[in-house]
N, C-alpha and C positions, 0 to 999 in steps of 0.2 A: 464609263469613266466619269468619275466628278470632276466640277466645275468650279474652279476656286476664281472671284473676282477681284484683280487687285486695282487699288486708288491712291495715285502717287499726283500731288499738284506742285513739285520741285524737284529740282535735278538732287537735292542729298536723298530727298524719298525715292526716287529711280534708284540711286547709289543703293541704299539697304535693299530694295527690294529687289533689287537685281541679284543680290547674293542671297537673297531669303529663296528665291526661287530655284534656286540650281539645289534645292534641297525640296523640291516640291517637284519633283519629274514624273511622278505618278500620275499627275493630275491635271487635268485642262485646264490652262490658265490664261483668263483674258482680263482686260481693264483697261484704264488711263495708264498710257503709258509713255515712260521716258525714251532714249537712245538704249539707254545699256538693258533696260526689260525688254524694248526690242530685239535686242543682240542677241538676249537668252529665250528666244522665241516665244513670248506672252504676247497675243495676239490683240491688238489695237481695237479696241471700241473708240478711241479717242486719244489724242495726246497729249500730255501736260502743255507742250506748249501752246497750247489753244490759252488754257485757263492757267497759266501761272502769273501772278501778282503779289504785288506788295506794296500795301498802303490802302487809303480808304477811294481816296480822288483818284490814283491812278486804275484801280477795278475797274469804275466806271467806264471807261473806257473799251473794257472787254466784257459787259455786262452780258451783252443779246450773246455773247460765244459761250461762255459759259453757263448761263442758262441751257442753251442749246444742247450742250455735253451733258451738261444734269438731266436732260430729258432723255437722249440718248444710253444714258448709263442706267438710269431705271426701266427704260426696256430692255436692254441686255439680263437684268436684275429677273424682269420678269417672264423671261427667255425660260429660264430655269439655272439657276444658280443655288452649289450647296452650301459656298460659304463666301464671303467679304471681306478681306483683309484690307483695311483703310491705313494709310500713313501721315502722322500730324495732319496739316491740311485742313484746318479743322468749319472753317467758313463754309466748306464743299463739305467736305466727308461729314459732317455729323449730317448732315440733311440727309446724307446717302443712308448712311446707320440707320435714321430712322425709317427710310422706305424698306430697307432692305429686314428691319423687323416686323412689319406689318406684311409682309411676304412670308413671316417664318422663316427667313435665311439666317443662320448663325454667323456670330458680328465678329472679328478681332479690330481690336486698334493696337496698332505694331506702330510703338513712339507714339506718347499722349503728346495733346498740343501742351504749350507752355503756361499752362492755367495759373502754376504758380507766378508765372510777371503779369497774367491778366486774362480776364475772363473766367474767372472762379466760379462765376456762375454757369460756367458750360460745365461745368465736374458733373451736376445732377441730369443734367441732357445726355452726357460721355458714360454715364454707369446706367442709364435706365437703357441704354439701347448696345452698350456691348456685352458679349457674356464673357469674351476676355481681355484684358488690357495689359500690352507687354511693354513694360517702361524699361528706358535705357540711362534713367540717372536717378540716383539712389535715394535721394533726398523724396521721389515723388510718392514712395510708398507711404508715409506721414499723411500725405495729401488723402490717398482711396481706402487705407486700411479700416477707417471707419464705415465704408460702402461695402465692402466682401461679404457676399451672402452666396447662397447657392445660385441664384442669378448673374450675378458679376464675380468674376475671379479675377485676380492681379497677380503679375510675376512679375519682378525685376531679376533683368538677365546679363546685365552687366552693361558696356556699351561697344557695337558692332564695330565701330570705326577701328579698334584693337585688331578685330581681325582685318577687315577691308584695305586698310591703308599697305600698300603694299610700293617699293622704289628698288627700280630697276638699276638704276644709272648711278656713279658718283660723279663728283664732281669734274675731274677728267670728261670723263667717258661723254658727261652732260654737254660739256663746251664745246668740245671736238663734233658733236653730231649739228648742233648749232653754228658752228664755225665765228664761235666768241672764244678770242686772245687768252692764252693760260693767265696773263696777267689783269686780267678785269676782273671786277668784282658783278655776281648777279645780286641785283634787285628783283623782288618779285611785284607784279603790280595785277592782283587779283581782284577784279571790276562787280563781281559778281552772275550770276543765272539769266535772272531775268535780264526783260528789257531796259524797266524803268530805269533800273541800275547800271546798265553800260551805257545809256542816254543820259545822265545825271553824272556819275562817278566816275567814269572813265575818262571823259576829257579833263579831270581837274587832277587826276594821277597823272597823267600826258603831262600837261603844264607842271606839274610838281617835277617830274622826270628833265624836264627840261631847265628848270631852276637848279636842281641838284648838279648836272652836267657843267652848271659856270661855276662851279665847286670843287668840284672833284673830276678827272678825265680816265679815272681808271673802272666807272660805272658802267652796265650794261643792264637795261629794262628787258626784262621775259613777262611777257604776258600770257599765260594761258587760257584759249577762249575754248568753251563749252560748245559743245556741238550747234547748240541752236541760237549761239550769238557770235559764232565765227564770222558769219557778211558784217553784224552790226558791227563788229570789233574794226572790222580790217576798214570799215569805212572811216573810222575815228583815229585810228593812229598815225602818227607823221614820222613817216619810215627816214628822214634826215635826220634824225635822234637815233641813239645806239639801243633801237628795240626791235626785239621778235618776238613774234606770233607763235605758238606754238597750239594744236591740239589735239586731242584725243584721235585713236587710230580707227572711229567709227567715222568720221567725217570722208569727207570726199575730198576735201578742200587740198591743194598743193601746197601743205606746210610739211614740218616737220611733223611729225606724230607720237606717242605715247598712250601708252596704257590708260595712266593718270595722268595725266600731262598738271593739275596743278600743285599735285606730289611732289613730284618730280624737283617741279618751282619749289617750293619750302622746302626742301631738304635739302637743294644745291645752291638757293640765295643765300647771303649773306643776311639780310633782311627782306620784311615783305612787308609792302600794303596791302592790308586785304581786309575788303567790304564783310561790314558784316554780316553774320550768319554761318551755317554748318562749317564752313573755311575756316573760322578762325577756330575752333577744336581741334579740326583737323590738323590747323600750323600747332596748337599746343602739343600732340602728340608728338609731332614730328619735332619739335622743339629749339626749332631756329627763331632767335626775335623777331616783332612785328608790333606795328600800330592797326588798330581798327579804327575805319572810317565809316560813316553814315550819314545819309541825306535822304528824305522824302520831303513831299511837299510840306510847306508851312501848316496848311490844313491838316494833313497824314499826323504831322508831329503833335502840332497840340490837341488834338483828340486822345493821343498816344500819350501825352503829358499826365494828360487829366485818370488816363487807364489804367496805367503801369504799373506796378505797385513794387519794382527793385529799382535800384541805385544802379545797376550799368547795365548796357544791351549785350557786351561780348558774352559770350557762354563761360572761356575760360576767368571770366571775371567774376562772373555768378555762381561758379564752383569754388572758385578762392575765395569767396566773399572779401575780396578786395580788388582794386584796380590794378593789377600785375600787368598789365596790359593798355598801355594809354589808348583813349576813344575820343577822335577827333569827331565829333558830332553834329550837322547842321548847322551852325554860321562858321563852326572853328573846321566844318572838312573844307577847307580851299588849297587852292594850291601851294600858299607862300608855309600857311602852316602845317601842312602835312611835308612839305619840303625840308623847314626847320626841323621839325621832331625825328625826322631821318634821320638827319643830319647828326644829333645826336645822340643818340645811337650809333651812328658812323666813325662815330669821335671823340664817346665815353665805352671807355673799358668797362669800368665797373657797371655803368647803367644796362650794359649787355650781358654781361656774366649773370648780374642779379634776376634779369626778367630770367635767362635761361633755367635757373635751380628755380624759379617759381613755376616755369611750365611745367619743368619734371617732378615738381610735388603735386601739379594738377595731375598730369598724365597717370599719376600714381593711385591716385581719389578712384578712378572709371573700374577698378577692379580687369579680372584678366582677361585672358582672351575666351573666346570660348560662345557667346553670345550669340552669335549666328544658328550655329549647332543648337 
């Protein structure tokens, strides 16, 4: 039987790959892995949560573990592996790409990293060591169609999240299993994956949440925590405010549970805060309003200043090539004004309608379903 490696360093790359793989049953399949590629039996050389990060100062931190896993994964590599399936990730996985062509193993990169907002220079490193590169947004074929030779090949195949995104529950159905009042309104308050970010982020939606409450009394906060920050979550929220916890039904944890528990959240809030990164596409699909929020360290940021080369960090922003989407950013994520911009939203008709027809023009851009297959 062949040996397919997969490299997942965030819970949205568990997400695709978790569904890439229920299409790859032929085949032995091990790697870094998330909760949900664990679910679908891809056997653990390592787990994203050893080495998931975001930012430069905050890696540091987990430097000697992820090292550790890179040494780890290039002996699994050199175990005998036929092929490498890497996902964005691109810090880890191009190192990987490379060992894994001085091996002879044939490379895919399933989701390029974001070269177009930075790191241009990784395009010549991402084409010399994969043979094929499957992008999930449309614009990035511009970027490689000049590299396509019989060595690199490029596909764009639409974007997965069309299939993936999958809601159980309406809004009823939602409250009653929560045991929040037919008369309350949900918030969504989506902290983010990692750690940095429910250490950073989470308590300042907390304090937002609790502004918003001397406001309004008909609010109710749903949090949904990811498998591997459910302890951090539940150690930071102050359950004398109208919030629950909710999460995924791989956890152990004595909550309520769901499939996609932060699905669920944007399609049954009223609005949502939510950190950025893969979430906020995900809320564009789903197409309930929301603000994006972001913090890393002062250091993280202005290196990121000086790197970046677009005008907004949200995705659905960079698809619309405009701000359709407000991003409270580093001094302005606090809690007074991500509380205010709620608010508004909460209390402009028109400011809600209009972000709405703006998601569903994004959602309409990612082309159909189908992308998995």
């Amino acid at each position: 039987m062949k040996k397919i490696f997969l490299s997942v360093g965030e819970i949205s790359g568990d997400n695709y790959a978790s569904e890439l793989t229920k299409h790859l049953k032929e085949y032995e399949l091990i790697g870094i892995t998330g909760p949900k590629m664990r679910a679908v039996g891809v056997k653990p050389i390592a787990n994203l949560e050893d080495i998931s990060v975001v930012g430069l100062t905050e890696a540091l931190s987990k430097y000697k573990k992820i090292k550790e896993v890179f040494k780890q994964s290039v002996q699994a590599l050199k175990s005998g592996v036929d092929l490498l399936i890497v996902v964005d990730f691109p810090g880890f996985n191009i190192k990987l790409l490379k060992e894994a062509k001085k091996l002879g193993i044939k490379t895919v990169y399933f989701i390029s990293p974001q070269v177009w907002a930075w790191g241009s220079g990784r395009v010549k490193e991402i084409v010399e060591n994969t043979d094929l590169l499957i992008s999930i947004l449309p614009f990035e074929e511009e970027i490689y169609k000049p590299y396509v030779s019989d060595k690199f090949k490029f596909a764009y195949v639409g974007h997965p999240l069309l299939d993936i995104i999958k809601i159980y529950e309406n809004e009823d159905s939602f409250k009653q299993k929560l045991n929040i009042p037919k008369n309350k309104r949900i918030i969504g308050l989506l902290a983010g994956s990692r750690e940095s970010e429910v250490n950073v982020i989470l308590p300042m939606l907390i304090e937002a949440a609790r502004l918003l409450t001397k406001t309004f009394d008909d609010l109710h906060f749903v949090i949904p925590a990811t498998v591997n920050m459910v302890d951090r979550v539940l150690e930071k929220v102050d359950f004398s405010l109208p919030i629950t916890v909710i999460t995924s039904n791989l956890s152990d944890k004595n909550l309520p549970k769901f499939e996609n528990p932060s699905y669920e959240v944007m399609k049954n809030a009223v609005f949502s805060i939510i950190t950025s990164g893969t979430a906020t596409l995900e809320a564009a699909i789903i197409g309930n309003p929301f603000i994006i929020v972001y913090k890393v360290s002062p250091i993280t940021y202005f290196i990121g200043k000086k790197l970046v080369k677009i005008n907004y960090l949200g995705l659905p922003n960079i698809i619309a090539g405009n701000e359709i989407v407000p991003e409270l950013l580093q001094d302005r994520c606090n809690p007074l004004d991500i509380a205010n911009k709620t608010l508004e939203f909460l209390t402009d008709k028109n400011l809600y309608e209009t972000q709405k027809r703006n998601l569903e023009i994004v959602r309409k851009s990612l082309g159909e379903k189908g992308a998995i297959e």
